[in-house]
LOMIVO-585834 format. One record per residue: x, y, z of N, C-alpha, C in turn; residue in three letters. Coordinates in steps of 0.1 Angstrom, whole numbers, plus 5000, padded with zeros to 4 digits. Layout:
% residues N
(atom (X, Y, Z), (X, Y, Z), (X, Y, Z), ALA);
...
//
This chain:
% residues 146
(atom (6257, 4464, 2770), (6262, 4455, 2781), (6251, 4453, 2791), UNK);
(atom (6247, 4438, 2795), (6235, 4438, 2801), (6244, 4437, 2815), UNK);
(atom (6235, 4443, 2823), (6235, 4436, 2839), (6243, 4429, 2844), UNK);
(atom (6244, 4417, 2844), (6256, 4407, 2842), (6265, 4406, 2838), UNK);
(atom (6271, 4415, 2832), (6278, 4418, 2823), (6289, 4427, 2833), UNK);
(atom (6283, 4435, 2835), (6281, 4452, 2845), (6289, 4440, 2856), UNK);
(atom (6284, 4431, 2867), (6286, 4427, 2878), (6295, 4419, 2876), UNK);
(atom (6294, 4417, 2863), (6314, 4400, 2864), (6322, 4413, 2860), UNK);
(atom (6320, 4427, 2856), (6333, 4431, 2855), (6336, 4441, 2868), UNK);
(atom (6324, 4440, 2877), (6327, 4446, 2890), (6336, 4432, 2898), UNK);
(atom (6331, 4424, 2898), (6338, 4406, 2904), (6354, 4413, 2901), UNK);
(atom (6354, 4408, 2891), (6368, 4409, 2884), (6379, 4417, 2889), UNK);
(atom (6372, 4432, 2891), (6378, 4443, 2895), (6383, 4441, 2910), UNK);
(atom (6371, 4438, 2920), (6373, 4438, 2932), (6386, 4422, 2932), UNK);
(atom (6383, 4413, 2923), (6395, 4398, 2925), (6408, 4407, 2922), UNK);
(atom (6408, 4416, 2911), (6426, 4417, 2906), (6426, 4429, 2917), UNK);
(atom (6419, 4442, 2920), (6421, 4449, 2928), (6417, 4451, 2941), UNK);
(atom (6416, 4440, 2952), (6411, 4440, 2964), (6409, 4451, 2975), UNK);
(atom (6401, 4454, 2979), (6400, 4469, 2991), (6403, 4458, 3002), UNK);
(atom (6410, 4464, 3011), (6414, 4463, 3026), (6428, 4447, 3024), UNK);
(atom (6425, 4447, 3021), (6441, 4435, 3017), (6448, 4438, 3022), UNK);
(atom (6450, 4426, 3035), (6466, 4429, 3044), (6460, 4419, 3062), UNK);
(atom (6467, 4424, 3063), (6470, 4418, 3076), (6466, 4428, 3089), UNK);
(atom (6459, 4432, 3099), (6460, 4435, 3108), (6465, 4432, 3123), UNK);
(atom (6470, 4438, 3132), (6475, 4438, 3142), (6466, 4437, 3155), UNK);
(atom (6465, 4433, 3163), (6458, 4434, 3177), (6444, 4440, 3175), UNK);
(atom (6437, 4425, 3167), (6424, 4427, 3162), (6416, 4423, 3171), UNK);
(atom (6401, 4427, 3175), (6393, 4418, 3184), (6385, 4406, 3178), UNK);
(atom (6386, 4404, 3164), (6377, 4392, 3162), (6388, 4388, 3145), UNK);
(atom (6390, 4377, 3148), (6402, 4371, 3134), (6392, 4357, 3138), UNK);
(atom (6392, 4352, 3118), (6390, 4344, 3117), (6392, 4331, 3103), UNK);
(atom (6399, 4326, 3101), (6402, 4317, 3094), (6389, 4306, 3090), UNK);
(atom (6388, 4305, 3075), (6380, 4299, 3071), (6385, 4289, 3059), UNK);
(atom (6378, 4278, 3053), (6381, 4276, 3042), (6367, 4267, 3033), UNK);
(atom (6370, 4267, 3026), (6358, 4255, 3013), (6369, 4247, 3009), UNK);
(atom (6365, 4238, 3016), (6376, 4223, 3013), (6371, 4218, 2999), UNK);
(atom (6360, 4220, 2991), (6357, 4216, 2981), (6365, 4220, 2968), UNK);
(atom (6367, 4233, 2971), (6370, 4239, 2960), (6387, 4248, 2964), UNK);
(atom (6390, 4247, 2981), (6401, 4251, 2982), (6402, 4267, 2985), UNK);
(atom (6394, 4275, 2981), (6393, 4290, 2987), (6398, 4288, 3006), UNK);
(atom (6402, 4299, 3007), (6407, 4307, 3021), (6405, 4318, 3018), UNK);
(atom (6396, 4322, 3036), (6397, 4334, 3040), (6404, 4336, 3053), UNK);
(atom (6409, 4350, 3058), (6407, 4355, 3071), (6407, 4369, 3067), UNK);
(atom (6400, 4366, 3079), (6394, 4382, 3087), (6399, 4388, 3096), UNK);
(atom (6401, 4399, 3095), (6410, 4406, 3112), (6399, 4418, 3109), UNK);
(atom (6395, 4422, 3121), (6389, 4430, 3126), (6387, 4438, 3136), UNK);
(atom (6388, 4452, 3140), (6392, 4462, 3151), (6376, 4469, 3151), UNK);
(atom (6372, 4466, 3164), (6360, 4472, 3174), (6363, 4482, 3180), UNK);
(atom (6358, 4497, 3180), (6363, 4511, 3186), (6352, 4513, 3190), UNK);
(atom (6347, 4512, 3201), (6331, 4522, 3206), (6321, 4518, 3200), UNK);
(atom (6319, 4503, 3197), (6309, 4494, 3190), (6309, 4494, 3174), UNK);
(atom (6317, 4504, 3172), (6320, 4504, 3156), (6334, 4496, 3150), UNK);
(atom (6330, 4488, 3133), (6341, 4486, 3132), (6353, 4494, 3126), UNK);
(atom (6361, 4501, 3135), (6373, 4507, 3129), (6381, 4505, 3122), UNK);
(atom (6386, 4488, 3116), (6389, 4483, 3106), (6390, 4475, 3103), UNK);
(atom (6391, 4464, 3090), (6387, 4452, 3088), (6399, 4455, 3079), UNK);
(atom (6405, 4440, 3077), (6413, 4436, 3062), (6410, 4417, 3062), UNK);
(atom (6415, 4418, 3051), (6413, 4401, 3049), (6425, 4397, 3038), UNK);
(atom (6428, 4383, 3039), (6434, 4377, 3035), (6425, 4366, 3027), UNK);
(atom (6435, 4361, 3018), (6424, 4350, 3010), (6431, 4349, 2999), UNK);
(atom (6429, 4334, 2991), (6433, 4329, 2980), (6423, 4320, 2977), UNK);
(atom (6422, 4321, 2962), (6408, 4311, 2958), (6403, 4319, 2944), UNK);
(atom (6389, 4316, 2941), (6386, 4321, 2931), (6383, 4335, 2928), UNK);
(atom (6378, 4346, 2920), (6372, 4358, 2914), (6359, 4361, 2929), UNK);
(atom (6351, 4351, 2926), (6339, 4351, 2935), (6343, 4353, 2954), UNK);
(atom (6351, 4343, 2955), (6350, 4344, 2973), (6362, 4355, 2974), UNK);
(atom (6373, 4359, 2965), (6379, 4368, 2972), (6371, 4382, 2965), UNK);
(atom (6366, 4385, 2955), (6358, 4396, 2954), (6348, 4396, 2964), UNK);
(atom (6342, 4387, 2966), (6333, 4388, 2979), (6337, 4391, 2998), UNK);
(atom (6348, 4384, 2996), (6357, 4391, 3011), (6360, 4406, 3004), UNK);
(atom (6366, 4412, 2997), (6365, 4425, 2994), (6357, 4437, 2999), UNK);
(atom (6347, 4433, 2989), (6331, 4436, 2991), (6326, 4438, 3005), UNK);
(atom (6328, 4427, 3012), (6321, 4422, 3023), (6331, 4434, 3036), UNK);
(atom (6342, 4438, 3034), (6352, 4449, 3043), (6346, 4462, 3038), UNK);
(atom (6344, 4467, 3025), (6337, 4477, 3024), (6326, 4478, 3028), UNK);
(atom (6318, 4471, 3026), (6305, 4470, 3037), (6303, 4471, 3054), UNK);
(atom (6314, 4467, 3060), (6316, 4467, 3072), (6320, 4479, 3078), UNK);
(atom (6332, 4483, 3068), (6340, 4492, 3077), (6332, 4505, 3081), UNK);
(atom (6337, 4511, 3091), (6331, 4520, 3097), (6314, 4520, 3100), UNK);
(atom (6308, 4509, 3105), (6297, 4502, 3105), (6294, 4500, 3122), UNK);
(atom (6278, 4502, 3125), (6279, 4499, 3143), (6279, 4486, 3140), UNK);
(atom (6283, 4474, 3151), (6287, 4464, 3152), (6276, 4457, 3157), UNK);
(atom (6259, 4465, 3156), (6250, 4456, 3155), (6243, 4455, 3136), UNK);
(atom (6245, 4464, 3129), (6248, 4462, 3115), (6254, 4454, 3111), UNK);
(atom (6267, 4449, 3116), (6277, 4441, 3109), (6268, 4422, 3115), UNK);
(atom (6263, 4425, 3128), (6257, 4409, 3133), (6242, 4402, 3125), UNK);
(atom (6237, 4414, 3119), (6226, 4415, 3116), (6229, 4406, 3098), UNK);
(atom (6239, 4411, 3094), (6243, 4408, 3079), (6238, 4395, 3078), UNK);
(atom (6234, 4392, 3064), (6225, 4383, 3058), (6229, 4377, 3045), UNK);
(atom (6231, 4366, 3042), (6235, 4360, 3030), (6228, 4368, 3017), UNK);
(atom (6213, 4366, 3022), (6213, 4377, 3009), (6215, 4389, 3006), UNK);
(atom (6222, 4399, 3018), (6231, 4414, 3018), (6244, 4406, 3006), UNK);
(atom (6248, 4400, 3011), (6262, 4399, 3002), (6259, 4393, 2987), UNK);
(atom (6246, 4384, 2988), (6245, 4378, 2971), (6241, 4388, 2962), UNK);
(atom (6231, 4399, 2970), (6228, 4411, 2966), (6237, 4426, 2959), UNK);
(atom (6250, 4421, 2972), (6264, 4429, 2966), (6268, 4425, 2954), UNK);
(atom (6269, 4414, 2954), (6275, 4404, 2944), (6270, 4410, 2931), UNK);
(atom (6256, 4408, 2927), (6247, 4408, 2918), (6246, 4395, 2913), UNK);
(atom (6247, 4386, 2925), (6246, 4371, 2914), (6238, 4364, 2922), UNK);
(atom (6222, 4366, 2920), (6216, 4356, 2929), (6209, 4343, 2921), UNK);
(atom (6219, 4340, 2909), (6213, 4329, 2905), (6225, 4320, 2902), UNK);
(atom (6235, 4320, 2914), (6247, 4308, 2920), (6241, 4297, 2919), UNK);
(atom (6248, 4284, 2917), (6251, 4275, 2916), (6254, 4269, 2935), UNK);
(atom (6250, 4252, 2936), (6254, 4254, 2953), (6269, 4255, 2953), UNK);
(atom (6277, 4249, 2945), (6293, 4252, 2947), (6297, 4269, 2948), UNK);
(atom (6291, 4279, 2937), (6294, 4289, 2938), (6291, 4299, 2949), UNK);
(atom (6275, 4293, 2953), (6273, 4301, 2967), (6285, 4301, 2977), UNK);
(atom (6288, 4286, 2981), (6295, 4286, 2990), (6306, 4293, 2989), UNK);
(atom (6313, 4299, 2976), (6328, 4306, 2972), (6321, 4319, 2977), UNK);
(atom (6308, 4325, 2973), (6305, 4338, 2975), (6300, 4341, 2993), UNK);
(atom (6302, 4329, 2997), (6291, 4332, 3013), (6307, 4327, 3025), UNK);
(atom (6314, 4323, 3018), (6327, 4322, 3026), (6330, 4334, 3035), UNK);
(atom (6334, 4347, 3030), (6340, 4354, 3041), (6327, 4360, 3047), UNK);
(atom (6314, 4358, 3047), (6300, 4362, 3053), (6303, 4347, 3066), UNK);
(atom (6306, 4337, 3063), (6307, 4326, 3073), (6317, 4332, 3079), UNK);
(atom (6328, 4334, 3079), (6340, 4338, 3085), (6339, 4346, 3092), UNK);
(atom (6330, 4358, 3089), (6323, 4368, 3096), (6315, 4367, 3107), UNK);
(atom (6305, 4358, 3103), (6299, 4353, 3115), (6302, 4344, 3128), UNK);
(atom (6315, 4336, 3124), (6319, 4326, 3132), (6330, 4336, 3141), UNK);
(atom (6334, 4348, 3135), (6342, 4351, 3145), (6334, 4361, 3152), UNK);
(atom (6325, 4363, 3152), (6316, 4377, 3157), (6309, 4368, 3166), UNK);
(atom (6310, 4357, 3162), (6304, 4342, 3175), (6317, 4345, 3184), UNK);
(atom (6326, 4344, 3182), (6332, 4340, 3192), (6339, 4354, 3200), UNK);
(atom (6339, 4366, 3189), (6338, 4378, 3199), (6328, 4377, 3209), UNK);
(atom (6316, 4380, 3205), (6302, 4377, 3219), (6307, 4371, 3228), UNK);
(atom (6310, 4357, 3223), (6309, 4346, 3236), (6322, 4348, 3248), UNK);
(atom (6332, 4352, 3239), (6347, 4354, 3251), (6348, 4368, 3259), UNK);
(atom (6347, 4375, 3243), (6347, 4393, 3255), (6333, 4397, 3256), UNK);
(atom (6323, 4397, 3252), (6314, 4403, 3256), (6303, 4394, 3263), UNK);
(atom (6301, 4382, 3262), (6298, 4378, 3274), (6279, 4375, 3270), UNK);
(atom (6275, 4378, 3255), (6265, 4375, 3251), (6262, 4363, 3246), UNK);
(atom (6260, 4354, 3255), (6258, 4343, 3248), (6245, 4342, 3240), UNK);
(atom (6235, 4344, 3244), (6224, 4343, 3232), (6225, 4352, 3221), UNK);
(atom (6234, 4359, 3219), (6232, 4365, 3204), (6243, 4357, 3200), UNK);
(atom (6252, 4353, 3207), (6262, 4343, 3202), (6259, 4334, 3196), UNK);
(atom (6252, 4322, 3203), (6246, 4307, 3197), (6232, 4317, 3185), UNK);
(atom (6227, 4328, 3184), (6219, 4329, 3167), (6233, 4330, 3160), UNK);
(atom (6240, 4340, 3162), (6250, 4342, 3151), (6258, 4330, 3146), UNK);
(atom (6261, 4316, 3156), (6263, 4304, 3153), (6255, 4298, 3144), UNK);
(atom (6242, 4297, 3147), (6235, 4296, 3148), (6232, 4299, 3127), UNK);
(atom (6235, 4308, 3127), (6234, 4316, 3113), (6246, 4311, 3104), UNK);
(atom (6256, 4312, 3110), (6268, 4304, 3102), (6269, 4297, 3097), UNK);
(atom (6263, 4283, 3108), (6257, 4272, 3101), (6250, 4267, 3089), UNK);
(atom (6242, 4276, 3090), (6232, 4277, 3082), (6234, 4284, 3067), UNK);
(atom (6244, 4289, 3068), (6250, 4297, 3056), (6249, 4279, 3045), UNK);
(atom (6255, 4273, 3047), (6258, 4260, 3039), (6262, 4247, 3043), UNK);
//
């Protein structure tokens, strides 16, 4: 079994068996996303305790790739300082993935809940914390995802 091989049946695993799936309650940063191309949805809910994140879940419908990658992308976070989580990088998650030789439609299925992440971590800064220059990079960065 080569490599590839190895990572579509990690994909697969995290699509039929998702970690953190569900809904959170009185989160500090929720954020709804979608790829109008192709129809995928994310959100994010997210709980900040003492700069850490205490918990993350997500929602989402779409393909193998962007909900195995929202998956992925909660395991990564949770329990994480919340300058870790601002710092994250498209290629941290392509790298989770094991697929850095996407397609531009497929990037965007795999960099969805990494956008979603960013745009709400924008607008945590900007409302409660009151940072606006790491706010406008982290916009800044969203954008730029695709």
């Amino acid at each position: 079994m080569s490599s590839k091989d190895i990572y579509r049946e990690i994909i697969l695993d995290y699509y039929r068996n998702p970690r953190n799936y569900g809904i959170l309650e009185d989160v500090d940063i929720f954020r709804h996303d979608s790829n109008p191309l192709c129809g995928d949805e994310i959100e994010i809910y997210i709980k900040i305790t003492e700069n850490k994140v205490s918990d993350v879940k997500f929602l989402g419908k779409g393909c193998a790739i962007s909900q195995a990658s929202a998956s992925m992308l909660t395991e990564l976070i949770k329990g994480k300082d919340f300058d870790y989580v601002k710092k994250l990088t498209k290629e941290d998650i392509l790298g989770n993935l094991g697929l850095q030789d996407l397609g531009p439609a497929r990037i965007k299925c795999a960099l969805l809940s990494l956008k979603a992440l960013k745009y709400g971590t924008y607008l945590y800064l900007s409302d409660k914390i009151k940072d606006t220059d790491s706010a406008e990079k982290i916009k800044g960065e969203a954008l730029g995802l695709f």
